[in-house]
Each structure stands twice: as structure tokens, then as C-alpha cells.
Wavefront OBJ file of the C-alpha trace (Angstrom):
o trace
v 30.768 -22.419 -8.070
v 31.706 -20.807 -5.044
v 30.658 -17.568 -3.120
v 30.947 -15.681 -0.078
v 27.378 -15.101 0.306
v 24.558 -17.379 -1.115
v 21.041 -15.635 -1.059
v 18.271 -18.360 -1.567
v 15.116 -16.592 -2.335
v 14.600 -13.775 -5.119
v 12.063 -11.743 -3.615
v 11.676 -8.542 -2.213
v 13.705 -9.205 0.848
v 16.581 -11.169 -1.297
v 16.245 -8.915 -4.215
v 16.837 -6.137 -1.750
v 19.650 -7.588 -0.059
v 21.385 -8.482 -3.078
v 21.248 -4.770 -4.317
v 22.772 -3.557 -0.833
v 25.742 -6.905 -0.862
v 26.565 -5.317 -4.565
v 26.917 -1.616 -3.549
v 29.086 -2.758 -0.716
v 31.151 -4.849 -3.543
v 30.910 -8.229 -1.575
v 30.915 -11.212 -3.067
v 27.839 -13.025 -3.343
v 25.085 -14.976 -5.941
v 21.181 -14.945 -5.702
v 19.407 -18.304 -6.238
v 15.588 -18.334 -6.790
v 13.451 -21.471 -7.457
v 10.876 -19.567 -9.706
v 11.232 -18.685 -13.676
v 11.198 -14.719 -12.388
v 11.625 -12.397 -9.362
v 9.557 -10.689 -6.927
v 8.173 -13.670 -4.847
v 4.664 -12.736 -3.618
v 4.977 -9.543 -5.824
v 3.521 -10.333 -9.021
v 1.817 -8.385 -11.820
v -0.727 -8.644 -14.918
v -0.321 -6.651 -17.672
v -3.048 -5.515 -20.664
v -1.883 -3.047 -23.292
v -0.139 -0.381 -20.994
v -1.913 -1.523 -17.943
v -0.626 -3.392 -14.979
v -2.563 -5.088 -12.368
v -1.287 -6.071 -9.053
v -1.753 -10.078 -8.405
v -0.140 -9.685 -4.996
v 0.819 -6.720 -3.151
v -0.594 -3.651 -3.806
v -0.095 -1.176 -1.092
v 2.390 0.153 1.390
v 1.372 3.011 3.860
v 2.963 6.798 4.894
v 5.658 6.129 7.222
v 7.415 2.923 5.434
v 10.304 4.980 4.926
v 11.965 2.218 3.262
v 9.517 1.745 0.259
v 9.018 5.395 -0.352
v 12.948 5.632 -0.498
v 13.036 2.429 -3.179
v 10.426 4.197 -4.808
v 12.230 7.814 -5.081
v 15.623 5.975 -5.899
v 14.258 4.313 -8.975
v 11.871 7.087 -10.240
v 8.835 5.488 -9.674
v 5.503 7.759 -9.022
v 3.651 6.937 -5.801
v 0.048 7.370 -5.680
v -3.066 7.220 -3.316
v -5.113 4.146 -3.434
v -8.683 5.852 -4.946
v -10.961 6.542 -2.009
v -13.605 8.511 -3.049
v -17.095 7.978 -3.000
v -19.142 5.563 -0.725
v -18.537 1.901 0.291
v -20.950 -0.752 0.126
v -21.602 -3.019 2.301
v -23.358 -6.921 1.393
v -25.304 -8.904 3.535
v -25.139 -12.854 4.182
v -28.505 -12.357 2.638
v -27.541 -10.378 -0.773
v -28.853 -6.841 1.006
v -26.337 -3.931 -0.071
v -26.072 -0.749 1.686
v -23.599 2.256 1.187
v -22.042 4.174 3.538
v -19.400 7.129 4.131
v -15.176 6.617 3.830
v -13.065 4.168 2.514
v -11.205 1.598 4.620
v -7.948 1.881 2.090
v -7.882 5.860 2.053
v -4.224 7.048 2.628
v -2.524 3.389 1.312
v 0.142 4.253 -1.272
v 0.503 2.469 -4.557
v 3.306 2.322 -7.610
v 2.808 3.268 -10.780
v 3.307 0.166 -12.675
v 2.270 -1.669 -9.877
v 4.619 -2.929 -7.068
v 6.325 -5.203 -9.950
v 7.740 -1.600 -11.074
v 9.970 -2.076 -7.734
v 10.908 -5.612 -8.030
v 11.954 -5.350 -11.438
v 13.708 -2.180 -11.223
v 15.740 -3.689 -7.733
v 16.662 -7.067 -9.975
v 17.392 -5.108 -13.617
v 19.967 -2.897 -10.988
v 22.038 -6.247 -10.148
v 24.864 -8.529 -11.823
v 23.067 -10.518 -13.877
v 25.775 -13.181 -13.702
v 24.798 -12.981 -9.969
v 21.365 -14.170 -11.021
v 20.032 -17.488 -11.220
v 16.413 -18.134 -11.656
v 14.288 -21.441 -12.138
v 16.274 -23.262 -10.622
v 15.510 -24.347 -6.660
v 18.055 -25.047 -4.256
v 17.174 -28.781 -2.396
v 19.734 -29.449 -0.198
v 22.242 -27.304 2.367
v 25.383 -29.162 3.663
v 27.487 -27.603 6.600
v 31.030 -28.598 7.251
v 31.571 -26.536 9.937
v 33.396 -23.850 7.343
v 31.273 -23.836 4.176
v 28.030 -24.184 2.835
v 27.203 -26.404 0.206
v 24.180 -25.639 -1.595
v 22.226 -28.652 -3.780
v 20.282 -27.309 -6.799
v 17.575 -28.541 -8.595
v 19.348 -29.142 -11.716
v 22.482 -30.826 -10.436
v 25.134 -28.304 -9.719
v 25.677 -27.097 -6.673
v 27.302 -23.531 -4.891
v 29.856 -23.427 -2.592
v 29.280 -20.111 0.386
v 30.668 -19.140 3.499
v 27.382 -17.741 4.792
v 24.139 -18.266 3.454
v 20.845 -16.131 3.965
v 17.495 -17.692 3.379
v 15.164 -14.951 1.992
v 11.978 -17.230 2.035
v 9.039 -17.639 4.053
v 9.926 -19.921 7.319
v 7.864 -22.671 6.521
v 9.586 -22.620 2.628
v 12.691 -23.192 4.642
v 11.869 -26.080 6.538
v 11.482 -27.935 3.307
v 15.190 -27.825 2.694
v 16.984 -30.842 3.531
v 19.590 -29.206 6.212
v 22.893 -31.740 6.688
v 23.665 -32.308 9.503
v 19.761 -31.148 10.724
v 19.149 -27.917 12.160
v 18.004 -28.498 16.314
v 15.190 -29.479 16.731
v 13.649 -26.071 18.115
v 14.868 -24.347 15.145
v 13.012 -26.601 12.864
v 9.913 -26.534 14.586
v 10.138 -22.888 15.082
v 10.135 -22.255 10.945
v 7.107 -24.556 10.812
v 5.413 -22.493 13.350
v 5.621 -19.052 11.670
v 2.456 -18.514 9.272
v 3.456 -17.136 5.608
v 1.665 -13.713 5.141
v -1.030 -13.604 3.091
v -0.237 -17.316 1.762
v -3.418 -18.676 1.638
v -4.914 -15.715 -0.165
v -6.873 -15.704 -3.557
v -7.040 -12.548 -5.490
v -9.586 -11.894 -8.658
v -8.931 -8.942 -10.623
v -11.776 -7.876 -13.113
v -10.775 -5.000 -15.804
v -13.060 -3.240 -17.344
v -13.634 -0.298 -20.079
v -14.647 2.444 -17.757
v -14.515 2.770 -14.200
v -18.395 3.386 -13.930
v -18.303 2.526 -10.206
v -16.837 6.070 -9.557
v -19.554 7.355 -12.152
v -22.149 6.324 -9.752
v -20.445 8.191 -6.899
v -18.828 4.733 -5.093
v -15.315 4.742 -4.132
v -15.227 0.839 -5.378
v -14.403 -0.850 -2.116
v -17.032 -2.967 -0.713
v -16.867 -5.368 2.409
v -19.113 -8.773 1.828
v -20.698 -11.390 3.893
v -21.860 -13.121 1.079
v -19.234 -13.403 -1.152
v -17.185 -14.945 -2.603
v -14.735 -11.872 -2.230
v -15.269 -10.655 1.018
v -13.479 -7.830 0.776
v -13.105 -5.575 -3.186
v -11.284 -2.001 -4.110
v -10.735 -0.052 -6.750
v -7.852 -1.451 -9.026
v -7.028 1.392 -11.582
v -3.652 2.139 -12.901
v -3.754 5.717 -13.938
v -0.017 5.620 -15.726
v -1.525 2.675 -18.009
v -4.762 3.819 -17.930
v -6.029 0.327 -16.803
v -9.507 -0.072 -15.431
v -10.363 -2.358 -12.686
v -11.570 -3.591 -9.660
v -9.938 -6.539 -7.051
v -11.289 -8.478 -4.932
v -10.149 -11.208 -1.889
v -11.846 -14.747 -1.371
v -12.987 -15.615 1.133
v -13.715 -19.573 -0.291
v -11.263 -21.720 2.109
v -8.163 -22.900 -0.323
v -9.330 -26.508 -0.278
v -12.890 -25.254 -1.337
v -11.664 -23.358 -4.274
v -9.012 -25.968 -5.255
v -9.823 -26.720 -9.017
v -12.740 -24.733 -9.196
v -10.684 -21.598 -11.033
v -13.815 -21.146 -13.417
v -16.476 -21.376 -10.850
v -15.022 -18.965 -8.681
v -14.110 -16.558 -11.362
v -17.748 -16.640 -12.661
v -19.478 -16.562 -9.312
v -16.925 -13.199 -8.626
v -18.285 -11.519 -11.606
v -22.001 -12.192 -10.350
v -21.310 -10.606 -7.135
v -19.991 -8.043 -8.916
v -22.589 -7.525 -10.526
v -24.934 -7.502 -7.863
v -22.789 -4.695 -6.061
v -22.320 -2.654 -8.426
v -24.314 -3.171 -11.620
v -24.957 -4.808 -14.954
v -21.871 -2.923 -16.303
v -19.926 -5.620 -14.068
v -21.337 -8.104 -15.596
v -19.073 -8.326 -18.692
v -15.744 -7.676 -17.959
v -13.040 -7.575 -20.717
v -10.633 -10.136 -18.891
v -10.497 -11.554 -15.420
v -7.679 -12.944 -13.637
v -7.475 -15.305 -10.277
v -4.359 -15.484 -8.591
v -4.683 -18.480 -6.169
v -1.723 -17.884 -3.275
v -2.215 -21.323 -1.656
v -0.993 -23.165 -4.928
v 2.020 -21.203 -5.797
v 4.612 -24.164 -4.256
v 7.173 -21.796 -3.412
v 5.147 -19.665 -1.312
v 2.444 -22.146 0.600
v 2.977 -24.723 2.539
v 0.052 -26.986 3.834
v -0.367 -25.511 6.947
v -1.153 -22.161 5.387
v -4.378 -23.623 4.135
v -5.273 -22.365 7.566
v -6.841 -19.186 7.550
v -5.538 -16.339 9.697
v -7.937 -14.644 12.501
v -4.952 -12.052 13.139
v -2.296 -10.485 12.123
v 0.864 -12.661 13.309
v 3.154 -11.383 16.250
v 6.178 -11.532 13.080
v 9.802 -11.284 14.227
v 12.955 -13.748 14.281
v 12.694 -17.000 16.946
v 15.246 -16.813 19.497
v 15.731 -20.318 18.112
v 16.464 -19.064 14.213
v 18.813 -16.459 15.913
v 22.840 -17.467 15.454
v 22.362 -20.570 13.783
v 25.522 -22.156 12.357
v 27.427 -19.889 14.116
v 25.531 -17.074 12.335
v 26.445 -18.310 8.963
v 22.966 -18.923 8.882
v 20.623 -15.927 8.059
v 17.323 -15.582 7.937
v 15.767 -12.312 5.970
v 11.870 -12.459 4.815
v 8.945 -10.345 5.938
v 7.612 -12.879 8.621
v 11.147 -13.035 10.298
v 11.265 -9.227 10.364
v 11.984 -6.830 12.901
v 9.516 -4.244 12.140
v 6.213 -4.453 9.533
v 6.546 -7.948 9.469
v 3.851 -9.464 6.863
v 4.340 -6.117 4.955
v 6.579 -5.061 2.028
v 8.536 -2.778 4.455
v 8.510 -5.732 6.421
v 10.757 -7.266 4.005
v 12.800 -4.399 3.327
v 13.612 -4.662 6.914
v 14.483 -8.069 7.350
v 17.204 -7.469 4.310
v 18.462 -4.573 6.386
v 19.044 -6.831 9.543
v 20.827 -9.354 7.550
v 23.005 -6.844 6.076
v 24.163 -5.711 9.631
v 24.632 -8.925 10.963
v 26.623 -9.781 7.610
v 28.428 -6.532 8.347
v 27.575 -4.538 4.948
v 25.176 -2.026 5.526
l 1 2 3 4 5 6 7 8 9 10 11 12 13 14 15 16 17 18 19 20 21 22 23 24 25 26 27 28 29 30 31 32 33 34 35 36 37 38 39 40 41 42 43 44 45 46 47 48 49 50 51 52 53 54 55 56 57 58 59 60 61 62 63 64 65 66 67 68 69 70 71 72 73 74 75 76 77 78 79 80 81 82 83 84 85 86 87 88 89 90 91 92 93 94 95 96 97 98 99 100 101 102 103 104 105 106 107 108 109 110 111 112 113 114 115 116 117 118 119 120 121 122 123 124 125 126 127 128 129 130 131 132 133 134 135 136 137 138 139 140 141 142 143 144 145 146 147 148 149 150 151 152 153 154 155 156 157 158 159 160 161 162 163 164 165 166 167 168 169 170 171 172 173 174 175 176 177 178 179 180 181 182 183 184 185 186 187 188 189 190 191 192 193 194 195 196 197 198 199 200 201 202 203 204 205 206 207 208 209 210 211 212 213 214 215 216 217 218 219 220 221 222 223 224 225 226 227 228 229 230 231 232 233 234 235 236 237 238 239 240 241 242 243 244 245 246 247 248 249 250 251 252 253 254 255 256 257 258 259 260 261 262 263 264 265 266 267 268 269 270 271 272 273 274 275 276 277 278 279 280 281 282 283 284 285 286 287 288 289 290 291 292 293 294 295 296 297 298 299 300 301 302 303 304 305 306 307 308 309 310 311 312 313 314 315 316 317 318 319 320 321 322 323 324 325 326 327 328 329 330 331 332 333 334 335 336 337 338 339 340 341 342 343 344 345 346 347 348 349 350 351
């Protein structure tokens, strides 16, 4: 198969430049390695319900989300913020207090899958491949060759690699990439990729009953940080928390931590907690196509995100690079991504 333009990566960033390659009526095909797209985004659904395994917010002023959102009809919505926060101890002592740390964040009806979906049900299907990974990229100076997991491979003038930096570096690149370019995707830390995310639904929210807001901050753990997780178009009930259990910890301990979640639910905010009707873990540093081994590391900041002067112009610019973490603004967020697709638009001289 050939192409002009190979995307490698169906996420937002890929799924977004995709949809902006088609309006412009250039030639290209999407490649991603998992069975569906969105990347990080990912949903649960229950009934009419759906909970938000990944992502979950983007802010006022990500003009780029809120114009996705408009384009494909999709409401927009505070994240709930009202009532008091509480606030657990190393030694199990809970306190409440005034405001909510999430007040003002922006969520989709239908969770943020609502986007993804929408962005990948808008493209060429016969554009489309999914669950199937690309291995291998061979450069002969003109074209691209691309290796795929199940034995064919795609021919492309240019190629754009929508994934996380250090996803990249486990290509096999022929003839290799420098040496500072390789050790400059290695170096870039994959937002939010060692992250675990528990989402307990429930019958009622009786959290907001009791005047909290649902967000608590914990020393204890093992979420250290929990919010409300409602979807008012399903009329889903639920709260969310992050661990805080280092991935190795939790590795193979999915019951454990789910149970010992619900208990600290419970002690936060009551023996309603204590039974939920279903509970879900979504364990980031597993997923193989977003961690690497060196996310296992936990962050202590917020990454200084943008493109490497030594990812910049590779291949004589055939080479692309679009993904939150290489972005030019918002980088680790979903505008983040949405920007990086717009850059590689430009420089493939479509937008």
C-alpha cells in the first residue's frame, strides 16, 4: 500500500490530524497499534452512563477543545464543585473545608470518548487501520517504508508519529535516527503514564446529600487525590479517584487495590461507599502502547513539554512528530494534543 502521508498513532493528536489531512483532500492512512481509538482517552460505560478512564477535563481558554466540542454537538459542562472538600490525614483524621480544587474544569457529555469517537466516525474508514502496530520504519532517502505487525507493510512520503516520545523510540528506525534524536524521545516523560485511576459508581450521589462537593485530597490513601464522577446526560453516579501506590507496588494487586479504594471511601465519606454497584481500575503504567519503563517514575512536576531541537527536521522533515508531550502549547493536556496536530499540519502544509 502506498500513501502520501502515514499517521502512526490513533489518538487524539492523530485522530485530529487525520480529520484536518481529509478536509484538505490529501492523501494519507492512519495506523494504530490498539483494537480502538482515542489513545489515553478511554471510557466505561453502564446502561446510559459513561465514565471517564482517562481524561476527563479540559479548562476555559482551550479554544481548540471547546471548538471540537461545538463542531460535533457535544454539551460541555462544569466539573461539580459544590459543597466542601475533605481533607485525610497520614493518620486516617478527615477534615472539611471551603472550595473545590476542580471548580471551573470543563467536561463532555458522554465523556471525552464522545470527542474521540465522533473525530474517528468523521474519517475514511478505508483510511483506518486499527490493531495492528507498526514495528519497523525504513528510509531510502525518498520514501518511507512502514513494517506492520501483521506482515504487510505501507509505503509514505512523509510520516508523522502521533505517539508519546518514548512509544517512538521503540520503533526500529533504518538507517537509525542520530543519536541525540534518540536519546531525546527517551528523555521526554509520557503525561500522566504512570497513572492509576479507580472509578466507583454508585446509586445516588449521597456525597452531595451531605453537603460535600466529592473531591477529597489524601495522605493516607490509596487515592490521593478523588472528585465527583457524575454524568448527568446518562445519569451515571460516581466518584474517581488517583493512586498514589507506585506502579510496581500495585502491579498484580488489581483486587487489593480496588478493595482497599472502596475502604477509604468509605472512611471519607460513609457507609453508603461501602457497596458500590461496580468498580473499575484503569492501570496507565500497563497499557504497552502508552508506558514505557521509565514512566514507572513518578512525576514531581509538570514537564517543560515542547519539540527537541533534536526531533525538529528529521529526515529532511519527512519526519513529524505530533503528540501532547511534543506540543507547542498545553503540552500534557488534551489541547496539548490538539496543538501538536495543528503544528504538523503547517509544517505538512495543510492547515
Amino acid at each position: 500500500m502506498r500513501t502520501e502521508i502515514l499517521i502512526i498513532g490513533g489518538g487524539l493528536a492523530g485522530l485530529a490530524l487525520a480529520d484536518t489531512l481529509q478536509r484538505a483532500r490529501a492523501e494519507y492512512r492512519l495506523v494504530e497499534a490498539r483494537d480502538r481509538f482515542g489513545g489515553r482517552i478511554k471510557s466505561a460505560r453502564l446502561g446510559r452512563a459513561t465514565f471517564d478512564l482517562g481524561p476527563s477535563w479540559f479548562w476555559p481558554g482551550q479554544t481548540r477543545m471547546a471548538a471540537l466540542a461545538r463542531r460535533f454537538l457535544i454539551p460541555v459542562f462544569e466539573q461539580h464543585a459544590t459543597g466542601d472538600l475533605l481533607f485525610e490525614e497520614a493518620d486516617g483524621t478527615v477534615s472539611r473545608g471551603a472550595g473545590s480544587p476542580m471548580a471551573g474544569s470543563l467536561r463532555l457529555h458522554g465523556g471525552m470518548s464522545a470527542l474521540s469517537d465522533a473525530l474517528a466516525a468523521s474519517l475514511d474508514p478505508d483510511r483506518l487501520r486499527s490493531g495492528v502496530a507498526v514495528t519497523a520504519l525504513r528510509d531510502d532517502g525518498a520514501r518511507f517504508t512502514a513494517d506492520l505487525s501483521d506482515g504487510t507493510t505501507i509505503e509514505a512520503a512523509r510520516v508523522v508519529l502521533a505517539l508519546p516520545p518514548r512509544i517512538a523510540a521503540g520503533l526500529v528506525f533504518d538507517p537509525t535516527l542520530p543519536p541525540g534524536a534518540m536519546e531525546a524521545l527517551r528523555r521526554v516523560p509520557t503525561w500522566m503514564a504512570g497513572q492509576a485511576k479507580v472509578v466507583a459508581v454508585y446509586g445516588s450521589a449521597f456525597w452531595r446529600e451531605a453537603g460535600l462537593s466529592g473531591d477529597a485530597m489524601s495522605r493516607r490513601g490509596p487515592l490521593v487525590e478523588i472528585h465527583d464522577a457524575c454524568d448527568p446526560a446518562g445519569g451515571g453516579v460516581a466518584l474517581f479517584g488517583f493512586v498514589g501506590v507506585p506502579p510496581d507496588a500495585r502491579a498484580g494487586r488489581s483486587d487489593t487495590l480496588k478493595a482497599a479504594a472502596i475502604a477509604q471511601l468509605t472512611r471519607l465519606f460513609g457507609p453508603e461507599a461501602a457497596e458500590p454497584r461496580l468498580v473499575w481500575l484503569e492501570d496507565w503504567a500497563g497499557a504497552s502502547w502508552t508506558a514505557t519503563s521509565a514512566d514507572r517514575a513518578p512525576l514531581t512536576s509538570h514537564p517543560a513539554y515542547g519539540l527537541p531541537r533534536d526531533l525538529d527536521g528529521l529526515r529532511d522533515g519527512r519526519l513529524i512528530f505530533a503528540s501532547t508531550e511534543t506540543a507547542p502549547a498545553d503540552g500534557g493536556f488534551l489541547e496539548g494534543a490538539l496543538s501538536s496536530a495543528e503544528r504538523a499540519a503547517i509544517t505538512l502544509g495543510v492547515a
